[in-house]
N, C-alpha and C positions, 0 to 999 in steps of 0.2 A: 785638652785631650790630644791625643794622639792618634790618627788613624792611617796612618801611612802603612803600604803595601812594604813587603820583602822585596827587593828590586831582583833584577834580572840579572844577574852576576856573569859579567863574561871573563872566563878565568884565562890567565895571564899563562906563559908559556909552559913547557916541558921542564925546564930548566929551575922553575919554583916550587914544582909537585912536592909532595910528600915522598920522601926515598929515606931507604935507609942506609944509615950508617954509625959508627963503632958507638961503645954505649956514652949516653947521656948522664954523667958523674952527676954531677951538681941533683939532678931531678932524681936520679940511683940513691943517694945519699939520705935524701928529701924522705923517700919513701921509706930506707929499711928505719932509719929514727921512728916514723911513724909508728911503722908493723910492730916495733920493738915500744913502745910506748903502749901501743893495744895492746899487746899480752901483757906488759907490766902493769896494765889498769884493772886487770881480773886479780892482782892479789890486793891491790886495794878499790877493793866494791863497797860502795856507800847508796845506798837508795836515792841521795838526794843528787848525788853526781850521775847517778843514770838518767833521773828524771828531767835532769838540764843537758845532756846527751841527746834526751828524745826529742824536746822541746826544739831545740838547735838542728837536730836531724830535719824535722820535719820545715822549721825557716831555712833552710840552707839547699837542702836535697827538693824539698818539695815546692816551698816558694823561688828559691832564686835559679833549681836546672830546670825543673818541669815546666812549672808555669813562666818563669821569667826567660832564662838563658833559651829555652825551646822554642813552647809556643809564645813567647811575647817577642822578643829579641830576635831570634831567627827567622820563625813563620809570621809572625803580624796575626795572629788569630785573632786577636783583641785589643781593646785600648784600654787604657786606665790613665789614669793623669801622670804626670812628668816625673812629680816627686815619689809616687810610690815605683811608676818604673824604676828608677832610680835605684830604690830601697830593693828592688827586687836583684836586679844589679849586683850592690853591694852583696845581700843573700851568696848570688851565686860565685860572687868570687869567695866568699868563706868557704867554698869545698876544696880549693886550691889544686881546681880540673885548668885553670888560667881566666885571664880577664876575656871579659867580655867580647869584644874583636877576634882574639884567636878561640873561645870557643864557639860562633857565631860561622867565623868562617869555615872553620872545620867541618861544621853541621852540614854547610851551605855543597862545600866539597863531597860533604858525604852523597848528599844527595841527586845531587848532578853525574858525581861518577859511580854509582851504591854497585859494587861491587865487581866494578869494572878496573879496569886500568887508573890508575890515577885517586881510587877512592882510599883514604888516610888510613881505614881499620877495616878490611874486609877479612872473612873468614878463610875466603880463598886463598890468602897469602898465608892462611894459617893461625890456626884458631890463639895459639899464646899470641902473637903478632894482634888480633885484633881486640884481645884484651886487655895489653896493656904493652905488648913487646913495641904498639907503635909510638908508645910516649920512650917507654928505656932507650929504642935503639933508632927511633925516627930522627927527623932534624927538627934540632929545638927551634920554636917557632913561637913560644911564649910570650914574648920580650918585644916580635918585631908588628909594632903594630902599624909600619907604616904598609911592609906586605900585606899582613891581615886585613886592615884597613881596603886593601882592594875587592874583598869579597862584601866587607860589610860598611858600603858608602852610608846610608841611612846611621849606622852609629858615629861613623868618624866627623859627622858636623856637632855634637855633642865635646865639649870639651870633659866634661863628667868621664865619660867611656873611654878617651883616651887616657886619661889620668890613671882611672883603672887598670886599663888593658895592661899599663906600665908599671903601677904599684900593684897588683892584685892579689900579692903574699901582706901586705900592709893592714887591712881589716884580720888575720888573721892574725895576727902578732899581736893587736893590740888586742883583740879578745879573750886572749891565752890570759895577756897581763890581766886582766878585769878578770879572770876565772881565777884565775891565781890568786887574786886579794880579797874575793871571796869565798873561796874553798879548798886552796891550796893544789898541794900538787895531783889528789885525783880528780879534782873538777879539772885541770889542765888536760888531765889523762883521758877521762871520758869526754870532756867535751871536747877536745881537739883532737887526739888522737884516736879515740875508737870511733866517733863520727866520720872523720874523714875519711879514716882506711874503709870502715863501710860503706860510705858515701859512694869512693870511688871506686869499689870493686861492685857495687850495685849498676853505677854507672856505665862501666865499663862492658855488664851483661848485655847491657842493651845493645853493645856495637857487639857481640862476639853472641850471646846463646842467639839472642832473638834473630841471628842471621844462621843460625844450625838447628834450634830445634822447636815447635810447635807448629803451628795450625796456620797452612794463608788460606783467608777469605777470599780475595783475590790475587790476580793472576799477572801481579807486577812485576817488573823486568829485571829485577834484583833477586837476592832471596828472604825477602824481609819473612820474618814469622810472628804469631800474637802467644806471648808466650805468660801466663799466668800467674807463675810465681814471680818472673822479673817483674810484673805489673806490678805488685804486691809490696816490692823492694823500692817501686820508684815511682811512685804514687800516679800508675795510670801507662807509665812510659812504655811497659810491655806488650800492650799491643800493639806492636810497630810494624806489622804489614798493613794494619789499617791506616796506619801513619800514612807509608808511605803510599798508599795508593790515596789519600788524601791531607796529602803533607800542611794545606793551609785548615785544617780543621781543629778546633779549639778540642773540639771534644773526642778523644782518642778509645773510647773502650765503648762502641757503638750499642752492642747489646745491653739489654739490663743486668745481664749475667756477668758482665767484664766491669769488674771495680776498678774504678778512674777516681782517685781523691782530689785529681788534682782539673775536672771535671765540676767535682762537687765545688770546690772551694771558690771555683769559678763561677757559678752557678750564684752562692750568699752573694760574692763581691756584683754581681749583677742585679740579684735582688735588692740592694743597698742603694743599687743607680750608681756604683765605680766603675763597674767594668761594662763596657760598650763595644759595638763594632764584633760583636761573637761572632766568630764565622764555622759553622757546623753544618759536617757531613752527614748522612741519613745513612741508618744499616741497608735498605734496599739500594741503594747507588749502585750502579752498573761502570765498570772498566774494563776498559780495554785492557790489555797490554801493552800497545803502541803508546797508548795516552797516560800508562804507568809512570811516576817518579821513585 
C-alpha cells in the first residue's frame, strides 16, 4: 500500500511559470480532429457505441481524473495498492488532459497560486483562458516531465509515471485500434472522440465555471465555487470550494445533498478492504481565510 503524503512543493522560479504564448499547433490540431470526429459520430449513433462511450467516460473521467489523477495522485486522500494506482493512472492519461506529472503538477500549481499570479487557469485572466485558451495559447508543458517532475517528486521515483508522463497519447492509440477491431469506425468515434471532447470540456469546467459561478461555503482566498451541475459532469469534482478549503479530503461533496460518485465509489473500494488511509473533512469544519488553500 501506499500512504505517502502530497509533498510540500517549493516551485521553481518566475522564469518556469505558466505564460502565454502564440498558439499551440500540434495540441490546435489534436483538438479540432477531435471536435470534428464528435459531431461526425451523431450521424453514426449505434446504442452499443454509446454504451462503450459511457462505460469508458466513466473509467477515464471518473476513475483515472477524479479519483486517480486528483484525489489519489495529487492530494494523497487515499491509498490503494500499487497496481491499481497504476491502473488508475493509465485511466487518466486516456482523456489525453496529459500524463501524469504534468497534470499533477498543474493541480499542485493550481493550488498554491488559485487565482493569483502565477496560477495556470484563473478566471481572472479570463474566462476562455481558463477553459481552455490556457492549453491552446500556454506553453506546452506536456512532454517535459523533467520540469513537471519538480512539483511531483513523489511520482518521479516511479518509473511507471515517467514512462507515462512521456507516452501518455500511447494508451490512447491503442485503444482507438481495439475499438476499431471491434466495432469499427463509430466505436472509434464515440469511444475516443465524443468521450474525450466531453471529458475535456467537463474538465475544463471545473478550472473556469466553478471559479465564476455557484455557492462558497467558505471563505477561501481564491474564488473557488460548489457548483452542481459541474458536479454532475465530473463525478463529484464540482464542489470545488469545498475542495479547496479542504484540498486533502477524499470526500468532496460534504452534504448529503451534493452528489460525489466519485465519493461513493470510494466508499465500495473501502468496503472491500482496497482503499485505506481515507482522509475526510466534516461539513461543520470551520476556516479561516488565512488557513484557505
Amino acid at each position: 500500500m501506499i500512504a505517502e503524503m502530497a509533498p510540500t512543493v517549493v516551485l521553481p522560479g518566475d522564469e518556469e511559470a505558466f505564460e502565454r504564448h502564440g498558439l499551440n499547433w500540434p495540441t490546435a490540431l489534436v483538438l479540432v480532429v477531435l471536435h470534428i470526429g464528435a459531431i461526425a459520430a451523431l450521424f453514426m449513433f449505434n446504442w452499443r457505441a454509446v454504451a462503450v462511450s459511457a462505460v469508458l467516460y466513466w473509467m477515464t473521467i471518473g476513475l483515472g481524473i477524479s479519483l486517480g489523477y486528483h484525489r489519489l495522485h495529487t492530494h494523497r486522500s487515499f491509498s490503494i495498492p500499487l497496481w491499481m494506482e497504476y491502473m488508475f493512472g493509465l485511466f487518466g492519461a486516456m482523456t489525453l488532459e496529459g500524463g501524469p506529472m504534468f497534470w499533477v503538477a498543474t493541480h499542485r500549481i493550481h493550488h498554491q497560486k488559485s487565482d493569483q499570479k502565477g496560477d495556470p487557469h484563473s478566471p481572472r485572466d479570463g474566462a476562455f483562458w481558463a477553459h481552455m485558451g490556457w492549453i491552446l495559447f500556454g506553453e506546452a508543458k506536456h512532454d517535459n516531465t523533467r520540469l513537471m517532475g519538480k512539483y511531483a517528486p513523489d511520482l518521479m521515483r516511479h518509473r511507471f509515471y515517467i514512462w507515462l508522463n512521456n507516452w501518455h497519447w500511447v494508451p490512447t492509440v491503442l485503444l482507438a485500434v481495439v475499438l476499431y477491431l471491434a466495432g469499427g469506425l463509430p466505436m472509434v468515434l464515440w469511444g475516443i472522440c465524443v468521450r474525450i471532447v466531453v471529458g475535456l470540456h467537463a474538465t475544463w469546467l471545473v478550472n473556469s465555471a466553478t471559479h465564476m459561478w455557484g455557492k462558497r461555503r467558505f471563505q477561501t482566498r481564491d474564488d473557488s465555487r460548489n457548483n452542481w451541475w459541474v458536479a454532475l459532469m465530473t463525478f463529484g469534482e464540482g464542489w470545488h470550494n469545498n475542495h479547496h478549503a479542504h484540498p486533502t479530503s477524499a470526500r468532496h461533496g460534504l452534504a448529503w445533498y451534493e452528489f460525489d460518485p466519485s465519493w461513493l465509489s470510494l466508499k465500495v473500494l473501502k468496503a472491500a478492504g482496497i482503499a485505506r488511509n481515507i482522509r475526510v473533512a466534516k461539513l461543520d469544519s470551520r476556516l479561516t481565510e488565512r488557513k484557505a488553500a
